[in-house]
C-alpha positions as CSV (number, residue, x, y, z in Angstrom):
1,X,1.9,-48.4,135.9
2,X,0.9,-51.5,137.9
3,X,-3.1,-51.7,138.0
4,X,-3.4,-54.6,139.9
5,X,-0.8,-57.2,140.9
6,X,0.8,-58.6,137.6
7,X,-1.5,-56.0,135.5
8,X,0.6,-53.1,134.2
9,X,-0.3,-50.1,131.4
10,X,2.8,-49.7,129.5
11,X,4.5,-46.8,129.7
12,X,5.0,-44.5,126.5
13,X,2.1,-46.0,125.3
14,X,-0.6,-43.2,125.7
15,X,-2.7,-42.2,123.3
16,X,-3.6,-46.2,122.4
17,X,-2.8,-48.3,125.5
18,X,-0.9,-51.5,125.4
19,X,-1.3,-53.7,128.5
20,X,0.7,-56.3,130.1
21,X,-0.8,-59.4,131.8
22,X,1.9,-61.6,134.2
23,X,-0.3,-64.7,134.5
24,X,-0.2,-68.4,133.4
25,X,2.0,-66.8,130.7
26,X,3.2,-63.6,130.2
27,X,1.0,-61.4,127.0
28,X,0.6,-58.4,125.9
29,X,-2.8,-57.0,124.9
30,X,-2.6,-54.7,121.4
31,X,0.7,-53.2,119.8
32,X,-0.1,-49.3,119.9
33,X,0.5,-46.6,117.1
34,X,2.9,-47.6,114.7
35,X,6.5,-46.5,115.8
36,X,6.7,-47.8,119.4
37,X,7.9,-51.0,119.3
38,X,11.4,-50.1,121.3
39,X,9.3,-48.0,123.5
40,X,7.2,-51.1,124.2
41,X,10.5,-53.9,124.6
42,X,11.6,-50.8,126.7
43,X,9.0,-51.3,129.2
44,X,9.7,-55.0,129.3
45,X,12.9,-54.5,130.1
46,X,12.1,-52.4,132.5
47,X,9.5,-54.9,134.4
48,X,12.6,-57.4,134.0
49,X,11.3,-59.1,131.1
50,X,13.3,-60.0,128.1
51,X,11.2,-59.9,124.5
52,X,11.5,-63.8,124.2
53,X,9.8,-64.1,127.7
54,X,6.2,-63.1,125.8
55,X,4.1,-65.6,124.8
56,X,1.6,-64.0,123.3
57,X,0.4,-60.6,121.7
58,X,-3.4,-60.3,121.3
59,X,-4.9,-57.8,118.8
60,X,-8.8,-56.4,119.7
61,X,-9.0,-55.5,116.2
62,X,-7.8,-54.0,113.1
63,X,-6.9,-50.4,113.4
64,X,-3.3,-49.1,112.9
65,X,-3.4,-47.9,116.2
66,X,-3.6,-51.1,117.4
67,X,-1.3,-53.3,115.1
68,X,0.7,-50.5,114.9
69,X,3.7,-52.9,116.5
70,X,2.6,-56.2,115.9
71,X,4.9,-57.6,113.3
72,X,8.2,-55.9,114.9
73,X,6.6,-57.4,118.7
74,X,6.6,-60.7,116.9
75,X,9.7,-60.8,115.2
76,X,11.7,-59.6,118.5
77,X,9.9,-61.9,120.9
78,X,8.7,-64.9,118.7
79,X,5.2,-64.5,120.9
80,X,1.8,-66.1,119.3
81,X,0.6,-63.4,117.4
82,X,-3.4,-63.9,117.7
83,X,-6.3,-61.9,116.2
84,X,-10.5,-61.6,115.5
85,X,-10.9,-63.6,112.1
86,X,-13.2,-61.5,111.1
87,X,-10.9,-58.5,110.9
88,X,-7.7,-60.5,109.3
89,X,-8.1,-58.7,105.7
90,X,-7.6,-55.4,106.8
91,X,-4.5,-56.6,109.5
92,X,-2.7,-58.2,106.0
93,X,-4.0,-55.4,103.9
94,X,-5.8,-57.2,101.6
95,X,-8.9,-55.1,102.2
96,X,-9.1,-51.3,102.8
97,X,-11.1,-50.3,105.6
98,X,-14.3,-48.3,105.4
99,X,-15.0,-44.4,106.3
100,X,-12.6,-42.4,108.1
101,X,-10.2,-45.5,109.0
102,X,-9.4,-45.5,105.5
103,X,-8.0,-41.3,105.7
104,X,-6.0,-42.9,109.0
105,X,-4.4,-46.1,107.2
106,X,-3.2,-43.2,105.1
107,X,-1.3,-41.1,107.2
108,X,0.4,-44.2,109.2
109,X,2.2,-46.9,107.6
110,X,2.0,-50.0,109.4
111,X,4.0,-53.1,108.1
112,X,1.1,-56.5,108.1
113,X,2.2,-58.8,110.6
114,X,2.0,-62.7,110.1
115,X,-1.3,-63.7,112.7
116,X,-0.6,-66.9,113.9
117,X,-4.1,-68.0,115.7
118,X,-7.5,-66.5,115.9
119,X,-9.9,-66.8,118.4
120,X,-12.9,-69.1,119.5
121,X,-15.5,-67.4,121.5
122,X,-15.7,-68.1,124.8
123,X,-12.1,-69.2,124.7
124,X,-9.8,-69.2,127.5
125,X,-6.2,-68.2,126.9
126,X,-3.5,-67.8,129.1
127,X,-5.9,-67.0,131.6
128,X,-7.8,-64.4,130.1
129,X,-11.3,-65.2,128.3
130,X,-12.1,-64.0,125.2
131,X,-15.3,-62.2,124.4
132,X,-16.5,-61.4,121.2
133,X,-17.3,-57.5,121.2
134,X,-18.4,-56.6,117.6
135,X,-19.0,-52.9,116.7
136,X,-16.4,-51.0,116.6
137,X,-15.4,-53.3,114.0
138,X,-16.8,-56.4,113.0
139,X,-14.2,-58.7,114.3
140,X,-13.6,-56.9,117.6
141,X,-13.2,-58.6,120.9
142,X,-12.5,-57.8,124.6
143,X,-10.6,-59.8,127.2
144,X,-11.6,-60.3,131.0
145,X,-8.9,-61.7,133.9
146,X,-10.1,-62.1,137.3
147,X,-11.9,-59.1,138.2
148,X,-10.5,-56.5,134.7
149,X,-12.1,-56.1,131.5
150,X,-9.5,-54.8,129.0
151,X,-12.0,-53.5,126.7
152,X,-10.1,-52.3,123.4
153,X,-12.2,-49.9,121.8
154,X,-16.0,-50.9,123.0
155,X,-15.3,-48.1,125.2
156,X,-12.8,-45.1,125.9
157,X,-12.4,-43.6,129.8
158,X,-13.4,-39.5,128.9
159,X,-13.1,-37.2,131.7
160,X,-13.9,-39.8,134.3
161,X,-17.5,-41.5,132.1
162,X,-16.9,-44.9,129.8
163,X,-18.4,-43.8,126.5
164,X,-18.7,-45.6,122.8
165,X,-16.3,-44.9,120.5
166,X,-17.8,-41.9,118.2
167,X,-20.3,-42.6,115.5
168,X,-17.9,-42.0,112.5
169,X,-14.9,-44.9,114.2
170,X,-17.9,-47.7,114.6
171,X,-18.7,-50.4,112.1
172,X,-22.3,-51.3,113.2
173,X,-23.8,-48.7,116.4
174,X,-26.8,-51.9,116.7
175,X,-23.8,-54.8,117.5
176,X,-22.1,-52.1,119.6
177,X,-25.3,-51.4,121.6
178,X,-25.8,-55.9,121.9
179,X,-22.3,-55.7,122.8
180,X,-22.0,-53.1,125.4
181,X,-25.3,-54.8,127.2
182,X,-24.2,-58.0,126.9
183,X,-20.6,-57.2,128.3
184,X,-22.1,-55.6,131.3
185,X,-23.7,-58.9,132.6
186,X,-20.1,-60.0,133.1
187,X,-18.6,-59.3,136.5
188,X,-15.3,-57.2,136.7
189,X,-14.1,-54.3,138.7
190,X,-11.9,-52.4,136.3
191,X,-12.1,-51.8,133.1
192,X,-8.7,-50.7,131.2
193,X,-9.7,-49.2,127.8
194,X,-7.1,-48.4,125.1
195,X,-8.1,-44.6,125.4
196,X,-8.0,-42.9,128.6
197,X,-6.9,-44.6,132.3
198,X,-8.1,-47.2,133.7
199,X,-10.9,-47.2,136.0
200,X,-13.1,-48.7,138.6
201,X,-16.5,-49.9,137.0
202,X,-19.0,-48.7,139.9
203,X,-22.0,-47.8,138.1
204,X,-20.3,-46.4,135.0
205,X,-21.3,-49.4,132.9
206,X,-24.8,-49.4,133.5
207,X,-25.0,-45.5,132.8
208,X,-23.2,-46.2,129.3
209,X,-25.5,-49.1,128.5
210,X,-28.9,-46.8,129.2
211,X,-27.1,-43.7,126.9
């Protein structure tokens, strides 16, 4: 699915979105649930890409729906392999996450990748800008490009309305809130969550910032 021009949502990846950006270089934002990674080098193919055309694969954070792929996307495509320092224990599994992520780390296996770089704030890579979104999890970040915010996990498109992820699946609901507010003083269009379609901001942000 083509968003905008060089923006696509990868098929076969529903359920925990990966996206593709065709810019300055071509990068893939997130990995999905463990499993997909010939789903994912499917897609490419199918835009025309071969793996070894990726340059990079950015991670918003540490949940197994989200590095699910990340060492096989590496290994296939030799891409830079970037993530939130913050959150690197739990990617290498040197620390167990907390709550009901723990339960989830259970129930999917997911092989630590090697992380190659991790991020400055306010830095500019490829084209997209990195901003630090903590919350969710401590580390978590969000990227903006042109007028799209791919948001991770800050927020999830349900039935048309951007919402937080649920109580239970966030690290710190205080950062959250700093985050949500401080994200909506950027200026983008769209906003491409990991869960649910993308969508047109309009006035959706500044309803989830007042909840």
């Amino acid at each position: 699915m083509e968003i905008t021009k060089g923006i696509h949502l990868l098929d076969g990846t529903k359920g925990s979105y990966v996206y593709l950006i065709l810019g300055e270089e071509p990068v893939l934002i997130d990995t999905s649930l463990p499993g997909r990674a010939h789903t994912i080098l499917d897609s490419l193919e199918y835009l025309g890409l071969k793996p070894t055309d990726l340059a990079h694969i950015f991670l918003t954070h540490y949940d197994v729906d989200h590095i699910g792929n990340a060492r096989a996307l590496r290994e296939a495509s030799g891409a830079k392999l970037w993530a939130p320092r913050e959150d690197l224990p739990y990617i290498r599994g040197e620390m167990n996450p907390p709550g009901v992520r723990r339960l989830i780390q259970m129930l999917y296996r997911v092989d630590a990748p090697q992380i190659d770089e991790t991020y400055k704030p306010g830095q500019t890579i490829a084209g997209l800008e990195v901003i630090p979104t903590p919350g969710h999890t401590l580390g978590h970040v969000s990227f903006r490009i042109h007028d799209i915010l791919f948001s991770g996990d800050l927020v999830r498109n349900k039935n048309g309305k951007l919402q937080p992820q649920p109580a239970m699946a966030t690290w710190d609901r205080a950062a959250l809130k700093r985050s949500l507010s401080e994200v909506g003083n950027y200026a983008f269009t769209w906003v491409c969550p990991a869960h649910g379609e993308p969508i047109q901001r309009g006035n959706l942000w500044e309803t989830l910032v007042e909840c």
